[in-house]
Backbone as a chain_set.jsonl record, in Angstrom:
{"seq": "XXXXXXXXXXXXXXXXXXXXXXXXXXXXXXXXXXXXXXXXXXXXXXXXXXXXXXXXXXX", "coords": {"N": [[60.353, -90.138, 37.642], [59.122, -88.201, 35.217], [58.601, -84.85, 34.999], [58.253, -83.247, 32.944], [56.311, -84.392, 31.343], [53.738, -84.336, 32.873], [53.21, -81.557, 33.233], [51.595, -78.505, 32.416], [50.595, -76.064, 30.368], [49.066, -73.207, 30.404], [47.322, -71.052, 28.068], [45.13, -69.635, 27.133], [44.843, -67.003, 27.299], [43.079, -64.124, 26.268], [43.926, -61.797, 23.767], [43.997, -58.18, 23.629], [42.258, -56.582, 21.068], [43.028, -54.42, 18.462], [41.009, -52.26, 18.085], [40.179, -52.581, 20.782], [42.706, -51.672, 22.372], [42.86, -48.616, 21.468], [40.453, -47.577, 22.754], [41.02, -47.616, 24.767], [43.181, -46.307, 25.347], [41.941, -43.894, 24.777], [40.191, -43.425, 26.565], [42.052, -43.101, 28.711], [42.874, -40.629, 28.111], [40.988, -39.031, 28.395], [40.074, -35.988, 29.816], [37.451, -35.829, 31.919], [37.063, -37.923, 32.661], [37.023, -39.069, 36.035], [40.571, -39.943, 37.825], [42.139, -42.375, 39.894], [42.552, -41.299, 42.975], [41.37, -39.146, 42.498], [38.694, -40.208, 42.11], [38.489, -41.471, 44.983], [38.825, -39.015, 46.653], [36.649, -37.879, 45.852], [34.729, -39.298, 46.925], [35.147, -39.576, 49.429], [34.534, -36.566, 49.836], [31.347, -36.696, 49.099], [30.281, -38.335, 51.433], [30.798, -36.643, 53.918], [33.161, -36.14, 55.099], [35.751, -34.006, 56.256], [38.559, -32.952, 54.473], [41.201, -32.767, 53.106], [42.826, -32.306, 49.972], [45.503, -33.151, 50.152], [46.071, -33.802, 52.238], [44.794, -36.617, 52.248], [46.706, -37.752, 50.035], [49.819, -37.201, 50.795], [52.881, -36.429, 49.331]], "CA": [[59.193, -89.555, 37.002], [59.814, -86.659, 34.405], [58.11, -83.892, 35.058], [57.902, -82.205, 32.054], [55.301, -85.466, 30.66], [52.947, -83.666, 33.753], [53.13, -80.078, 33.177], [50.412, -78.184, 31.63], [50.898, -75.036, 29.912], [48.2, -72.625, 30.31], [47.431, -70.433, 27.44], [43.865, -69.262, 26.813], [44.149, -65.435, 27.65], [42.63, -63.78, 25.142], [44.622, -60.41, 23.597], [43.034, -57.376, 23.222], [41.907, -56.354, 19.907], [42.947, -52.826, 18.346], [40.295, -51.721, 18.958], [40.063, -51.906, 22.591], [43.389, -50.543, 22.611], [42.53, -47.187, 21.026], [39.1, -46.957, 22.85], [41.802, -48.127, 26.544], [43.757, -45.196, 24.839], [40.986, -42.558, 24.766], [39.766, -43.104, 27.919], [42.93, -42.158, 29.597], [43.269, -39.448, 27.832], [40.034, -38.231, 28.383], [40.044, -35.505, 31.133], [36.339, -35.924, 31.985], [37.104, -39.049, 33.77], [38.218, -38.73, 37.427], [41.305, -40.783, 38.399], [41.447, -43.494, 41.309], [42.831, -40.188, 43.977], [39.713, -38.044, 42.587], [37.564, -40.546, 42.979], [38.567, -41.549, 46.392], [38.841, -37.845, 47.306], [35.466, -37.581, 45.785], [34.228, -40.234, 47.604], [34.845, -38.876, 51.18], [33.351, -35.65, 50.132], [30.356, -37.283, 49.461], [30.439, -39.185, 52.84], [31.157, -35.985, 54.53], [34.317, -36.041, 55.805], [36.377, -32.782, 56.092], [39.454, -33.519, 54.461], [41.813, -31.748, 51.577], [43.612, -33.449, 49.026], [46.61, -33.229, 50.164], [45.94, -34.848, 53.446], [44.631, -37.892, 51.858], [47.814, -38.19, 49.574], [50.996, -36.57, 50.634], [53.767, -37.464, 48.647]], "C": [[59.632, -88.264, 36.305], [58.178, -86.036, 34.742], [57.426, -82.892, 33.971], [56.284, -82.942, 30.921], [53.9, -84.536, 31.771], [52.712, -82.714, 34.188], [52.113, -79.626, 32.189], [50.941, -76.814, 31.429], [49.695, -74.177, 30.028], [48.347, -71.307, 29.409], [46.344, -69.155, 26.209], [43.734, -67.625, 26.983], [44.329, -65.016, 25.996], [43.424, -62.098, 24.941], [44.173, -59.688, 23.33], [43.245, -57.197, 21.517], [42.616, -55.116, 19.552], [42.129, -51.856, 18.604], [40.092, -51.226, 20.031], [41.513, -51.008, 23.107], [43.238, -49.009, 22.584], [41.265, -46.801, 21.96], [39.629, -47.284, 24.618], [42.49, -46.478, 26.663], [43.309, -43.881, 25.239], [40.333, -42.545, 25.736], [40.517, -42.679, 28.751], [43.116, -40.623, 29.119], [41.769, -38.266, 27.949], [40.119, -37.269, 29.788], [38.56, -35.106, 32.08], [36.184, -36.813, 32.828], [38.052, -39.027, 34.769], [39.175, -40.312, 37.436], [40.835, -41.411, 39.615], [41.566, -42.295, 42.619], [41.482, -39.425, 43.485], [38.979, -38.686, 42.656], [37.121, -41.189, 44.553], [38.666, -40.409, 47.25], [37.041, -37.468, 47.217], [34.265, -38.163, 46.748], [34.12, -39.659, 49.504], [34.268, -37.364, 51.179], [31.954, -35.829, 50.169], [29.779, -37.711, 50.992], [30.448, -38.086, 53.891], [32.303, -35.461, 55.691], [34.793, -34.154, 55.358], [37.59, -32.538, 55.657], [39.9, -32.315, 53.243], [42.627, -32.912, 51.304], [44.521, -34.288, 49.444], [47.054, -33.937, 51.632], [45.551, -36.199, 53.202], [45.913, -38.387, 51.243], [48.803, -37.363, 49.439], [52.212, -37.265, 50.245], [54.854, -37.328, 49.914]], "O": [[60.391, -87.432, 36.802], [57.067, -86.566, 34.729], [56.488, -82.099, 34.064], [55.541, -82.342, 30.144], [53.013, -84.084, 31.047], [52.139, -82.57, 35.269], [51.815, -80.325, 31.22], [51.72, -76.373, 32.274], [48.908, -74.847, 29.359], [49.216, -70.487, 29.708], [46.551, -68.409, 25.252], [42.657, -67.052, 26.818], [45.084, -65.295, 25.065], [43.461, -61.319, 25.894], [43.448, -60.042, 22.4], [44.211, -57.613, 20.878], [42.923, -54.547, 20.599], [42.377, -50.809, 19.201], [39.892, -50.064, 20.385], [41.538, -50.057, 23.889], [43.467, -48.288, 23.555], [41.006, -45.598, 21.938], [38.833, -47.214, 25.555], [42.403, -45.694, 27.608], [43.944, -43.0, 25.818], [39.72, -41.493, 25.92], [40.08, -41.925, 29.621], [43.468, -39.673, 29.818], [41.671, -37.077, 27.646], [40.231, -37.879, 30.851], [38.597, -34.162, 32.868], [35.341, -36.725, 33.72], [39.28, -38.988, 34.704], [38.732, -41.43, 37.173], [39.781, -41.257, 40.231], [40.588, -42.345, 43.366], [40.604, -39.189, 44.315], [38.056, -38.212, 43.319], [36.024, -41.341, 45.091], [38.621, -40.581, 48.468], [36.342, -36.983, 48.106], [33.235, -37.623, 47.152], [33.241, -39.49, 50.349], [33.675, -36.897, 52.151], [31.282, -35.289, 51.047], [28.756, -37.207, 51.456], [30.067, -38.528, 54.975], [32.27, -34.727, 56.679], [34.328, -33.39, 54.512], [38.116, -31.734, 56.426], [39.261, -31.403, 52.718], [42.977, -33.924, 51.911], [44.602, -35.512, 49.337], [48.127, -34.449, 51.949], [45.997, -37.027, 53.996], [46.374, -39.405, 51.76], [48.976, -36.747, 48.387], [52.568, -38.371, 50.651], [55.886, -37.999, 49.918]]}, "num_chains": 1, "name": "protein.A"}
């Protein structure tokens, strides 16, 4: 049996546009929007934990 007669190629992902690049672009660069560490730091202040940064993520 060949194998290659019963292989399927999958090829449907769709590529971003330019667009969304530039507007993927400007959201990182925006400093307005917290990162995933500020918002998981943010997140346990909320919650009320007692914590500092640097106890959540020491390098």
């Amino acid at each position: 049996m060949d194998n290659a007669v019963n292989t399927i190629g999958y090829s449907c992902r769709k590529l971003p546009t330019h667009e969304e690049i530039e507007l993927a672009r400007k959201r990182v660069a925006d400093p307005t929007i917290l990162t995933g560490k500020d918002r998981l730091y943010a997140l346990y202040k909320m919650l009320g934990f007692d914590v500092e940064y640097d106890e959540i993520f020491a390098d």
